[in-house]
N, C-alpha and C positions, 0 to 999 in steps of 0.2 A: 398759362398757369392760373387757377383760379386763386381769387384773393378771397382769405377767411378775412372777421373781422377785424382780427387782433395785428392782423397786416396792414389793415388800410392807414394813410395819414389821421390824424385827427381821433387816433383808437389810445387811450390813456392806459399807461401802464402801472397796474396798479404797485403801490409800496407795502410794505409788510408792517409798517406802523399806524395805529390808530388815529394818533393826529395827521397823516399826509391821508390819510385812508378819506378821511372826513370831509378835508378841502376837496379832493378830488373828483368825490362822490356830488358834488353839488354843482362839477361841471359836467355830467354825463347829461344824455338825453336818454328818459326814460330807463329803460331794464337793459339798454347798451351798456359798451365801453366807449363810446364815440362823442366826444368833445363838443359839448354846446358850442364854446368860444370858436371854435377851429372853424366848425361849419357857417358859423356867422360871417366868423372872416373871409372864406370863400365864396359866400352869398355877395356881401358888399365890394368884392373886389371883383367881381364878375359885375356888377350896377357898376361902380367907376370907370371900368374898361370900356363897359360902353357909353356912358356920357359923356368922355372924352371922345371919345368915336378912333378907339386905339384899337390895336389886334388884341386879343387874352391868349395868344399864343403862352405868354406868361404863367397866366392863371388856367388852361388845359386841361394838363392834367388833370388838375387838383379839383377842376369841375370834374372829370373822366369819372375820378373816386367816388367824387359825391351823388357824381348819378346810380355808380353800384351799391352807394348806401342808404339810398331812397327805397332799396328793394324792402327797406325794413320796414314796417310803417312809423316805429316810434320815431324814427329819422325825416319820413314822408308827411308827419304830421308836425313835428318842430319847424321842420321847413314853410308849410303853409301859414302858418302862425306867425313866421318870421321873415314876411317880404316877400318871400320868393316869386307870388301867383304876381305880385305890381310888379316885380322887376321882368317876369319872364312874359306880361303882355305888350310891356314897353317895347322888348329886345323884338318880338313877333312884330312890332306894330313898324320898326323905325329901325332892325339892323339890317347891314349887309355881308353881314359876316355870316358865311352859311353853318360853318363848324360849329358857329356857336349856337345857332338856331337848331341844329343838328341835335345839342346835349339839350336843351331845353325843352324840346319836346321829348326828348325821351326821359328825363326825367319828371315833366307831366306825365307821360306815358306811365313811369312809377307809382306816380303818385295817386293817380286814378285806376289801379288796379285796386284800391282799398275802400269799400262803397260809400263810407259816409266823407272821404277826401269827393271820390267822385261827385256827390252830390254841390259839395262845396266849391269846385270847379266847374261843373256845370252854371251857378249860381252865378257867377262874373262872366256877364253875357259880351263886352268886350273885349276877355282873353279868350270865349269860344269863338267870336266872330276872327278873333287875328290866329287863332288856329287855324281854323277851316281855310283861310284866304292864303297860308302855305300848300295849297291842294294846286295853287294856282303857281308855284316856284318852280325854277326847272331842277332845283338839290334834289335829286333822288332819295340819300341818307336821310333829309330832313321829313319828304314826304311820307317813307319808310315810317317813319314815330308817328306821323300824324294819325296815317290808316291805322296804324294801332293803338293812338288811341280812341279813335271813331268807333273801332272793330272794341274797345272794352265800353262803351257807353250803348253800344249796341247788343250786349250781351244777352243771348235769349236764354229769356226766363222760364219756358217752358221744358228747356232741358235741366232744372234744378230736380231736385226730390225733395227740397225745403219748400212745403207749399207757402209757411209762414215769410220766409222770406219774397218769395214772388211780389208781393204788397211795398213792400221795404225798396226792394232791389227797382220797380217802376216806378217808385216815387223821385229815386238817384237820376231816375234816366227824364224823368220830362221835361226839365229843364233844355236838356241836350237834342230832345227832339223838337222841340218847339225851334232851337236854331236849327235846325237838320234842314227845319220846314222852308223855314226861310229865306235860308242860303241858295240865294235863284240858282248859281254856278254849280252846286255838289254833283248835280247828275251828271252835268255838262262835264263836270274836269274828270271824275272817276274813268267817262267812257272816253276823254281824249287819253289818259293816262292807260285805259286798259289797249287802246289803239296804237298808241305811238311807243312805250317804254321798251326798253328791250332788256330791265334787270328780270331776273326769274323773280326775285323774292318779291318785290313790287310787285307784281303780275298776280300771283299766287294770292298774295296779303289781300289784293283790290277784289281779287275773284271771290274769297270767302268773308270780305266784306259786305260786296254787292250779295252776299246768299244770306247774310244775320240782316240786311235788312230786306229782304221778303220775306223773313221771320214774325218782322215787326211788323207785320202789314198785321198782325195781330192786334197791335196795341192802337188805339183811337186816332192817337195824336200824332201817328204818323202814316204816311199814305206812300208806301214802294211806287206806284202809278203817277202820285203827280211830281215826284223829284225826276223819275227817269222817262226819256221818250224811249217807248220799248223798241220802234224799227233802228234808233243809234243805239241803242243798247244790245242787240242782237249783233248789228256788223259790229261793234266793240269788242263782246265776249269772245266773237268768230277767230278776231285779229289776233288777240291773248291767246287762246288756245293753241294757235296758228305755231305761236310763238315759245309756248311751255311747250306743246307732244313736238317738237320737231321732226321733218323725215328723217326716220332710222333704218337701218340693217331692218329686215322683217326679225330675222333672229335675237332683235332686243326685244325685250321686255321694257310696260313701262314700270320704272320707278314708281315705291310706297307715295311719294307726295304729289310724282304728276297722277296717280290714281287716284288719291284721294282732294283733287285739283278737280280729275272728269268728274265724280261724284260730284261735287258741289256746283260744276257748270252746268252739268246736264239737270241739275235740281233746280238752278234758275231759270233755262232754255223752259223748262214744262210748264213752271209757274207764268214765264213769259206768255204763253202761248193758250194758257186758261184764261189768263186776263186779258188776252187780245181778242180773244172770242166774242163776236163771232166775223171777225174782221183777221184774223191769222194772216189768210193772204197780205194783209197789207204790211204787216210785220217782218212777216218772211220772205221779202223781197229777193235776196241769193240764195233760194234754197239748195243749189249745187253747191256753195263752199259748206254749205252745213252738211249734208250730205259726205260731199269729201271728207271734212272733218271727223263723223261717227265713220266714216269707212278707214282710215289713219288712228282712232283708237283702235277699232277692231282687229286692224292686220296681223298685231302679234301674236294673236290667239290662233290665230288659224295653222301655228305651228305647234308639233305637240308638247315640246319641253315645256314652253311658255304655259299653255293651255294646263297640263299637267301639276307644274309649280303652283297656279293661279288655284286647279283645287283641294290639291294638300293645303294648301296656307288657310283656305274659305276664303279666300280674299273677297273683298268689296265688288274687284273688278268684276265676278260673275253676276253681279248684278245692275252693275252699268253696262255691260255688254247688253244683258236683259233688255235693258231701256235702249240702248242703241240701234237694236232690232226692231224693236217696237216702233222707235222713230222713222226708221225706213220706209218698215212696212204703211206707217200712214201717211207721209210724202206719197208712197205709190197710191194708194186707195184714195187719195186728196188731190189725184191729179196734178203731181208734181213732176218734173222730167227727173227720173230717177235711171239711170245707164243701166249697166250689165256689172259693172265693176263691184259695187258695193254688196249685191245682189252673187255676185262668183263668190266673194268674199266670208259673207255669210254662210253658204254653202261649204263650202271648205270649212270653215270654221266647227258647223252641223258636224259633217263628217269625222272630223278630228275627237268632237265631243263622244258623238256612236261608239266610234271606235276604243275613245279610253274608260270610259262606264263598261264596256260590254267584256272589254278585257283584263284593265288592273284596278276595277273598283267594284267593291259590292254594296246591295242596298243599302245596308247601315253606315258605308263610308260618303252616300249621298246626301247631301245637305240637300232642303224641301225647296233652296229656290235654284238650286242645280236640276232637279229634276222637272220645278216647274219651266223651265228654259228649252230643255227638252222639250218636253211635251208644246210649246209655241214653236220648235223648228219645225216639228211635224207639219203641225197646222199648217206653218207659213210655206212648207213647202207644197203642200197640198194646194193653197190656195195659188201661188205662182203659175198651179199644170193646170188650171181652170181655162180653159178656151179662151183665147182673145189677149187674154193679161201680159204676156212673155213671150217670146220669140225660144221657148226652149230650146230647140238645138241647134241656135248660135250661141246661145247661153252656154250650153254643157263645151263646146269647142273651148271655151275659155279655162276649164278646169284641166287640173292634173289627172291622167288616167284611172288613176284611183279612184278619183272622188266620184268621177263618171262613171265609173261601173258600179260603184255604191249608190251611186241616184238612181241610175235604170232600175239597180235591180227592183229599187222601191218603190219604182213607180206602179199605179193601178194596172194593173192589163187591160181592164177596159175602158181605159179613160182616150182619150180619142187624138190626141201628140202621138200616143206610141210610134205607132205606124210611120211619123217623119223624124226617129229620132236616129242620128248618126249610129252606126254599128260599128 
């Protein structure tokens, strides 16, 4: 059940008379209802719990409340004014209580969703460094807050429409990247965490982390290449992904978050592989589980519901498919061992597309990067029957009858396979 404010502890209930109206009013915070005194006392009894080196099992909750009313900022800024950033670098620096480490960063997390708090947390370079050094715990809940609050100091500014603010919002953030810089471990733990976790939302949170900062490779003061070694960071993102798409039924679809999950990996993997240049190879060291990998997004497509679904909605996924193709096709031109499988897949996929364009969709129901998608199967199937490239008809044995007598038909007649193709 969500708690309004007038529910939470610490929310004053006002009297109908002007003398209690008056006292009361001077313990509020801000344009709340929420009790200066109360939160005080919940601030200081959270510091004693742990200078005693006691549980707060006691005091819990009543942190629980207080982190939901950090969501306010008149709340989120009393609190910074009032101890909270010295008590919660202490508890970061010296507790072992992970639940409470747990609310602490995620009421930083609150509190730096508000740009001029964030600036001011950035600014206490010893509560950034005993944040970041939770990257290094094994609390998942606690890491959770952390990535999220890395993931709001790394907020790309280029997707504002306030160009006024752009100036503003990177002034919040250099502080935060100047420690980013020098956090020798960040890349190190992002890519053991995106390697070893097995929570989805960890997974998810790290992945569209690791993508706001190849954002930043924009801004001066911070450099994507020298925090991350791009060949661990490739088997890392492999591992995660490995771990979000899971083998399914073909007949599933992926879910709206593990798509927009391939969206943002497949936007790192590219950016990866520009800045490797002109060394890729050395980067790409397993290009078979990558491979695998875009062939396990791909596979649900290749049936028609899925395929179908994917373009009534316009979903994203037809454009990650786009690039998933794309990525094949240049492993193969790149001289990478690319099988038959990925390659069946694709084809199938083709066919299923032909198929539902030609029969339950017409031009105006085509979105222009559905059609440009198209227009690359062609191609790439053209380029496949090119002499030498393909073993076509060990290829075509791997497909459904269907799809096979949809390929022959398309094939050139005088392209020079005809002649060894299965009948």
């Amino acid at each position: 059940m969500e708690l309004r404010e007038n529910d939470l502890p610490g929310t004053l209930h006002w009297p109908t008379d002007k003398a209690h109206l008056k006292i009361l009013s001077a313990d509020t915070i801000g344009d709340t209802a929420y009790s200066r005194s109360w939160v005080l006392k919940v601030i200081f009894a959270m510091g004693k719990c742990h200078l005693e080196r006691r549980s707060c099992v006691d005091v819990e909750q009543n942190l629980c409340y207080l982190w939901d009313m950090t969501a306010n900022k008149d709340v989120a800024t009393f609190m910074v004014d009032h101890f909270f950033l010295s008590f919660a670098q202490r508890i970061l620096t010296t507790s072992n209580d992970a639940r409470l480490k747990e609310i602490v960063t995620g009421i930083l997390g609150n509190i730096c969703c508000f740009r001029e708090l964030l600036s001011t947390v950035g600014n206490d370079v010893i509560l950034i460094r005993a944040t970041l050094n939770q990257l290094l715990d094994h609390d998942t809940q606690t890491i959770i807050q952390v990535v999220r609050i890395l993931q709001t100091a790394m907020w790309k500014p280029e997707y504002s429409m306030h160009k006024v603010q752009f100036a503003e919002d990177a002034d919040a953030r250099v502080p935060w990247m100047d420690q980013f810089h020098q956090c020798r471990f960040l890349g190190e733990a992002l890519c053991f965490i995106l390697t070893s976790s097995k929570n989805e939302q960890l997974l998810t949170d790290v992945v569209n982390l690791v993508n706001s900062m190849m954002y930043v490779e924009l801004d001066k003061s911070f450099s994507f290449r020298k925090v991350f070694n791009m060949k661990s960071l490739v088997a890392s993102l492999v591992e995660a992904l490995l771990q979000l798409i899971s083998e399914q039924s073909e007949d599933e679809s992926h879910s709206r978050t593990q798509v927009k999950t391939v969206e943002k990996w497949l936007e790192i993997l590219l950016k990866i592989m520009a800045v490797a240049l002109p060394n890729v190879r050395h980067v790409l060291t397993d290009s078979k589980s990558i491979v695998d990998l875009l062939t396990r997004i791909l596979k649900p497509y290749k049936i028609a519901d899925n395929l179908r679904m994917a373009l009534v909605d316009k979903s994203v996924i037809v454009d990650c498919i786009h690039q998933c193709i794309e990525l094949v096709e240049w492993f193969q031109k790149n001289g990478f061992e690319v099988d038959s499988e990925p390659v069946a897949v694709i084809l199938e996929f083709m066919y299923q597309l032909d198929n539902l364009l030609s029969t339950e969709f017409n031009d105006v129901e085509v979105s222009v990067s559905v059609q440009e998608l198209q227009n690359f199967l062609q191609n790439y199937w053209t380029t496949l029957r090119t002499p030498g490239r393909l073993n076509i008809p060990e290829l075509l044995e791997l497909l459904p009858a269907e799809v096979k007598d949809y390929l022959t038909t398309n094939l050139d007649e005088n392209n020079s396979v005809d002649q060894n193709l299965p009948q």
